[in-house]
N, C-alpha and C positions, 0 to 999 in steps of 0.2 A: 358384782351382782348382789350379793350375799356379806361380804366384806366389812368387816366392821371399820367406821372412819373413826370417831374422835367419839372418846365419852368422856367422864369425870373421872374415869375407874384404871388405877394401873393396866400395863399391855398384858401381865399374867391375865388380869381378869376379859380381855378382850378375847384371848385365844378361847376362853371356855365359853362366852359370851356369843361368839361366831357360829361355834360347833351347836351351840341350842338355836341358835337361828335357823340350821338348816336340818335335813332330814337326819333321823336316826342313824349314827355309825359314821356320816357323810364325812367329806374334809372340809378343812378352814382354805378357802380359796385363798391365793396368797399371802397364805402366814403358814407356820410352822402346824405339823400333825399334831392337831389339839390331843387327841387319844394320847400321843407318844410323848406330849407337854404332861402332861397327866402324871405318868407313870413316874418324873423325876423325886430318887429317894428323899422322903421326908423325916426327919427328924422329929420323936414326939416334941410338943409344944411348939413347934413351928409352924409358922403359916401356911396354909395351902389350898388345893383347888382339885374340884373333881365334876366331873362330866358326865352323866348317865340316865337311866330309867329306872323311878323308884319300882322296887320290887315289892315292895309289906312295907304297914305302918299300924306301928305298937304305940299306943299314947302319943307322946313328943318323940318316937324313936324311929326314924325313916331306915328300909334296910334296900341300899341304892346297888343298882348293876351300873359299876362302869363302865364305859367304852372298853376299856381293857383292865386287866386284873382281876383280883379279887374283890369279893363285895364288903362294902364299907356300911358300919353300921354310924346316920347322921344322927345326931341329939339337937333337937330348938331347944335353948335357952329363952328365959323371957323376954332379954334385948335382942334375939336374933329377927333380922329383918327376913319378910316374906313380900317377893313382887311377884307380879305376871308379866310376860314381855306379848305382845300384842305377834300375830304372825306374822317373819318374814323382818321384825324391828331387830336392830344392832346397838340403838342407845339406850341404855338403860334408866336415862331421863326424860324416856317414856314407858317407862313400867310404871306398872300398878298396881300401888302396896293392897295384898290379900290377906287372908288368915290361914293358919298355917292346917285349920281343919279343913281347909278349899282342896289342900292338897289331893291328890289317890293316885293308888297303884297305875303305872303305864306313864303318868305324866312323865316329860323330861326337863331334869333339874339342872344346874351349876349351885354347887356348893359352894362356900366359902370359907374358911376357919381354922381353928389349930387342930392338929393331931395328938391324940389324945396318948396316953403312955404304953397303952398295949396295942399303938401301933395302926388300931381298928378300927377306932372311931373317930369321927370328927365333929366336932364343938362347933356348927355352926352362929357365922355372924351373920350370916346374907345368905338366902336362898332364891335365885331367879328361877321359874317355872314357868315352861308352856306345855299349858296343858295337849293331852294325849290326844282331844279332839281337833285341837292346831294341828297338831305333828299330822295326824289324818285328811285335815284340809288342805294341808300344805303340799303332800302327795299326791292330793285327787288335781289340784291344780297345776303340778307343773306337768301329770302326766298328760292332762287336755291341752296345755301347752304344746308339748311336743307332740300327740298327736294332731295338734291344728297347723304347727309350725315347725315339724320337723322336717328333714330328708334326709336320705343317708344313703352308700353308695362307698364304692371301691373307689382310690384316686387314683384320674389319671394325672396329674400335672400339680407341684408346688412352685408358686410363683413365690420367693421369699421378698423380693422387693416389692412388689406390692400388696401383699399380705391376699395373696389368693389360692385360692385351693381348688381345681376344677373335677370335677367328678360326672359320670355320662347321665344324662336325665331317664328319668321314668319313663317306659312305655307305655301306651301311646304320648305322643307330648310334642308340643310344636319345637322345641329345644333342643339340640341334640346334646348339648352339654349343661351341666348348672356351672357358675361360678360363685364360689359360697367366698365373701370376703371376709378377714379377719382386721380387728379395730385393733386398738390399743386394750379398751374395756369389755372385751370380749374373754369371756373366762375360758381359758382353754385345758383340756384335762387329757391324760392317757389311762386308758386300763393296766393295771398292774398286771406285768410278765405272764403268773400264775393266777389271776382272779378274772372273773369274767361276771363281776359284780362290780353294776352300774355303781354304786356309791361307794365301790375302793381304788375308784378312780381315782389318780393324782393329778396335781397339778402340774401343767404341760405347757410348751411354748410350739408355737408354730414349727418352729427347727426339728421337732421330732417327728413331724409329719412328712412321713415317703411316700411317693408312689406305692400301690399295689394294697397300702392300710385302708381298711374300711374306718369309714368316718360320719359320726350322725352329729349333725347341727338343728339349729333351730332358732329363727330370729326370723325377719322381714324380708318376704318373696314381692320380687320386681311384676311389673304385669304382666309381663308376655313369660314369667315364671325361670327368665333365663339365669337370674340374678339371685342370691340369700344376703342380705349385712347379717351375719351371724354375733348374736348375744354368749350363745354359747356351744362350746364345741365338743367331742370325745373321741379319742382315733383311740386306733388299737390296732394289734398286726395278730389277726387271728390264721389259721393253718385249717385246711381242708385235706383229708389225707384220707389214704384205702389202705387196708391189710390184713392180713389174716392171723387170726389167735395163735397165739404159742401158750398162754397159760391165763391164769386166775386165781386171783387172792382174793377170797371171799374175805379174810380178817382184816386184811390193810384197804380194801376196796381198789384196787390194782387188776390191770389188764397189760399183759404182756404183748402188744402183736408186732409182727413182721411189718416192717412199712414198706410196700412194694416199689414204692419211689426210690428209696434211698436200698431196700437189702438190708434193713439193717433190724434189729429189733431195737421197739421203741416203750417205754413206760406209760401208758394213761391211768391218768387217778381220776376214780369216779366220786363224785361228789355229792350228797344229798337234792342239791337243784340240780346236776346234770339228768339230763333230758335220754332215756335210752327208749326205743323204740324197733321194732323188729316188723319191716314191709312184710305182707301177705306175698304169698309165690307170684299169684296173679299181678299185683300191683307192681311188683318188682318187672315180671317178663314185658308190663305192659310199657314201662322207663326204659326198659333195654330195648323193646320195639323203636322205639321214638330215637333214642341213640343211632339205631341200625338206618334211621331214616324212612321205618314205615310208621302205619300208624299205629297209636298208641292205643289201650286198651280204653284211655277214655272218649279216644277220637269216634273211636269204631261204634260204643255205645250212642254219641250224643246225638246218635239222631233215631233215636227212641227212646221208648223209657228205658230207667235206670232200675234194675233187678232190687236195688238196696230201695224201691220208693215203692215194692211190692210187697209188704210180707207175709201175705197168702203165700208166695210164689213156691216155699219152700227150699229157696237159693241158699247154700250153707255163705257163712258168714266172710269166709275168706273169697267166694267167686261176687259176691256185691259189692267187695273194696273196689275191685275191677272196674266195677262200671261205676263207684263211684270217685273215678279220676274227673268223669264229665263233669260231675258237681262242683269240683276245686277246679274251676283257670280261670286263668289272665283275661284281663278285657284282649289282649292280642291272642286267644286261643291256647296257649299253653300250661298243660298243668300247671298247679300252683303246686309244688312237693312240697314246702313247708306245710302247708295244712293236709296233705295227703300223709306226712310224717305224723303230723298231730297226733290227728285218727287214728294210724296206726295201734295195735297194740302193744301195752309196755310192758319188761323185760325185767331181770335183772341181772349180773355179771353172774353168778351163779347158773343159768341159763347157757350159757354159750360154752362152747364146746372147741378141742384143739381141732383148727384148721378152717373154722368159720370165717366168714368174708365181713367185715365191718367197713363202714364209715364215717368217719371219727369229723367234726370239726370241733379244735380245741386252742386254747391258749398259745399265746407264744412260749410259753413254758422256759427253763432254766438248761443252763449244759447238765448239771447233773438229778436235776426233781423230774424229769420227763416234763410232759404237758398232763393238763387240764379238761377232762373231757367235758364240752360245753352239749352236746347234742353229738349220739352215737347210735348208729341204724343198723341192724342185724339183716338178715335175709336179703343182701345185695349179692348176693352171687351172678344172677343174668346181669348187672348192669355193671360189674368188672367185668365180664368177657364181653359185654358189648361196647366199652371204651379202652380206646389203645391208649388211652393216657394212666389209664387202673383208676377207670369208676370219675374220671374229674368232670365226665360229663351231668352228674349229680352234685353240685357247687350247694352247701349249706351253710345259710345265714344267720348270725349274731344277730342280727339287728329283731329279729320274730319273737328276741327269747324276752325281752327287759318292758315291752309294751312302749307307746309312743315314738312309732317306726314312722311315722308319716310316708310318706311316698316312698319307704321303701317298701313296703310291705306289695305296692302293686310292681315292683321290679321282680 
C-alpha cells in the first residue's frame, strides 16, 4: 500500500523513507520497525539515519523528536540537501528540492548524515520533509476511508486456502454474513499484545487470524454488500471481562480486580486514552432490565418525551440518562451502549472503591504485565446480577474507540 518499491537511495534510506510516508509513529508495512532500524548504535563519524518530528529550530539547528530515543540536535551545512516528498510518495525522485527555511516545527523529517562526536548531533547531508499539513491530510483521509469503506465485526470462520475471513453482517442488512477476502497485496496488521493503538499495529499474515478475533477491514463492497476484496486489514484478540476491585495504585495507574470468570485476581493498567466511565444507577437498572428480558428504561420512555429534552422539568441529571437510552439505539431498537457509555460520566481510578463492580474491555495483554484497559465502566452492579455469565450481557467494542468503524458502529 504504502511500501516503498525501488528508488536511487540505499535500502537503510527506504526503511526511513517508508515511515515519513505514512502516519506519525505508524510501521513500515513489510519491512523492518523503521523506529527500531533507528535506534542501531552509531559510532561518532558514521553514517546514519533518523526518523521524527522536528521539535524547535535555532538558525541552521533543527532539535528533532525521534520515533524513539532521545532527541537529536540536526545541523544544515551549506551542501545539505533539502526535499519535500509529495503525500502518500515512496520515490524520492519525486521530491522537491526546498529551502531549509520552508522547514517548522511539527513537520516530519528523515535525516540523513554523520554523527557527530558527542554523540548528539547529526551533520546532515539530506533532509526529506513532509510537511505537518500532509501528515494531517493524510489522516483526515484515510479516516474517510475507512469510514466510507470500512466494516468490522468478530470472526466467525478463517478460510486459509482461499484467503477468507467471514464475519456476521450488520444489522438490518440483506446478508447474513460478509465475506472479507484477503489478496496477496492486501496489507495485513495485528494489534500488539499490550497496545490498543491503531498505529502500533504490526505487520500480520492471514495465519494469525482466529476465530472469535475482532477484525476491521476496509477495501471494495460487492452490491448486494455480501462480499469486501479487502486493501487492508487489523485483527486483534481483545477480552471483555467483569470484576470487582481489590485495590488501586494511584502512582503506577494499576487496578487490581477479581476476574469473576476465572477467581482469580487480574492486573489492569490504565492508560492516558483508556476510556473510564461510571453508568448512572438509573441507566445501569435500565441494561439489567433488558438482560432480565423486560423493558429497558429507554423502551419505557420512547414513547413520550425524553425528561433530558425538558430542562424546565427540574429532572436531576442521573434520572434523564434514563430516558436518555431512547435517544441512543439501533435502527433494530436496541440501545446503542457504546454511546450511552460515551455520555456517561468520567471517572478516575482514584474514585473507585474495594469491592466495586467493573467492566473492563482490554488488551490481550501478557502472562506476566496483566492487560490493558481499553474502556472500563464503573456502576455495573444491576447488570452483573442480571447476567449469569457475570455482566457478558454488556459486550464492549474496540472498534468505537479508534474512529472509521464503518458498519460496525451500527452492530
Amino acid at each position: 500500500m504504502w511500501v516503498a518499491r525501488r528508488t536511487a537511495f540505499a535500502p537503510s534510506v527506504l526503511l526511513g523513507l517508508c515511515a515519513l510516508a505514512l502516519l506519525p509513529s505508524a510501521r513500515c508495512y513489510g519491512s523492518p520497525n523503521p523506529a527500531q532500524a533507528n535506534q542501531q548504535p552509531a559510532a561518532p563519524g558514521q553514517v546514519t539515519k533518523t526518523v521524527g518530528i522536528i521539535k524547535a529550530i535555532n538558525g541552521s539547528t533543527l532539535t528533532l523528536t525521534p520515533d524513539k530515543g532521545a532527541e537529536v540536535n540536526v545541523v544544515a551545512q551549506e551542501s545539505t540537501r533539502v526535499v519535500r516528498i509529495p503525500l502518500g510518495e515512496t520515490n524520492l525522485k519525486n521530491a522537491t528540492p526546498v529551502q531549509f527555511q520552508d522547514l517548522q516545527a511539527e513537520d516530519r523529517i528523515l535525516v540523513y548524515g554523520k554523527l557527530a562526536e558527542d554523540a548528539k548531533t547529526l551533520n546532515a547531508s539530506t533532509i526529506v520533509v513532509m510537511k505537518q499539513s500532509d501528515v494531517a491530510a493524510k489522516q483526515a483521509h484515510d479516516l474517510e476511508d475507512w469510514q466510507k469503506r470500512g466494516i468490522a465485526g468478530v470472526v466467525d470462520a478463517v478460510d486459509a486456502a482461499s484467503g477468507t475471513i467471514t464475519i456476521p453482517a450488520p444489522s438490518p442488512s440483506a446478508a447474513k454474513t460478509i465475506a472479507i477476502h484477503i489478496s496477496k497485496t492486501t496489507t495485513v496488521r495485528r494489534y500488539a499484545p499490550d497496545s490498543f493503538e491503531f498505529e502500533d499495529a504490526e505487520p500480520s499474515t492471514l495465519a494469525e487470524v482466529k476465530a472469535g478475533d475482532q477484525v476491521r477491514a476496509r477495501g471494495a463492497r460487492s452490491a448486494d454488500g455480501s462480499e469486501l476484496d479487502a486493501v487492508e486489514l487489523v485483527s486483534g484478540n481483545f477480552h471483555n471481562l467483569a470484576g470487582t476491585v481489590i485495590s488501586t495504585d494511584t502512582t503506577a495507574n494499576t487496578i487490581t480486580v477479581l476476574n469473576l470468570a476465572t477467581k482469580r485476581p487480574l492486573l489492569v493498567k490504565v492508560k492516558p486514552d483508556s476510556q473510564l466511565h461510571k453508568l448512572p444507577a438509573p441507566v445501569a437498572q435500565g441494561i439489567a432490565m433488558r438482560l432480565r428480558g423486560g423493558p429497558s428504561a429507554g423502551q419505557a420512555s420512547a414513547g413520550g418525551p425524553s425528561p433530558a429534552s425538558n430542562p424546565a422539568s427540574g429532572t436531576a441529571p442521573e434520572q434523564t440518562a434514563a430516558g436518555g437510552m431512547a435517544e441512543h439505539t439501533h435502527r433494530n431498537g436496541a440501545p446503542d451502549l457504546q454511546q450511552i457509555i460515551a455520555r456517561s460520566p468520567v471517572f478516575s481510578i482514584a474514585d473507585l472503591q474495594k469491592g466495586d463492580a467493573v467492566q473492563i474491555l482490554s488488551t490481550e495483554g501478557t502472562p506476566t504485565g496483566g492487560v490493558t484497559a481499553i474502556q472500563l465502566v464503573a456502576g455495573v452492579e444491576p447488570i452483573l446480577q442480571a447476567s449469569p455469565k457475570g455482566g457478558q450481557g454488556m459486550i464492549l467494542s474496540p472498534w468505537s474507540l479508534g474512529g472509521g468503524g464503518g458498519d460496525a458502529e451500527s452492530q
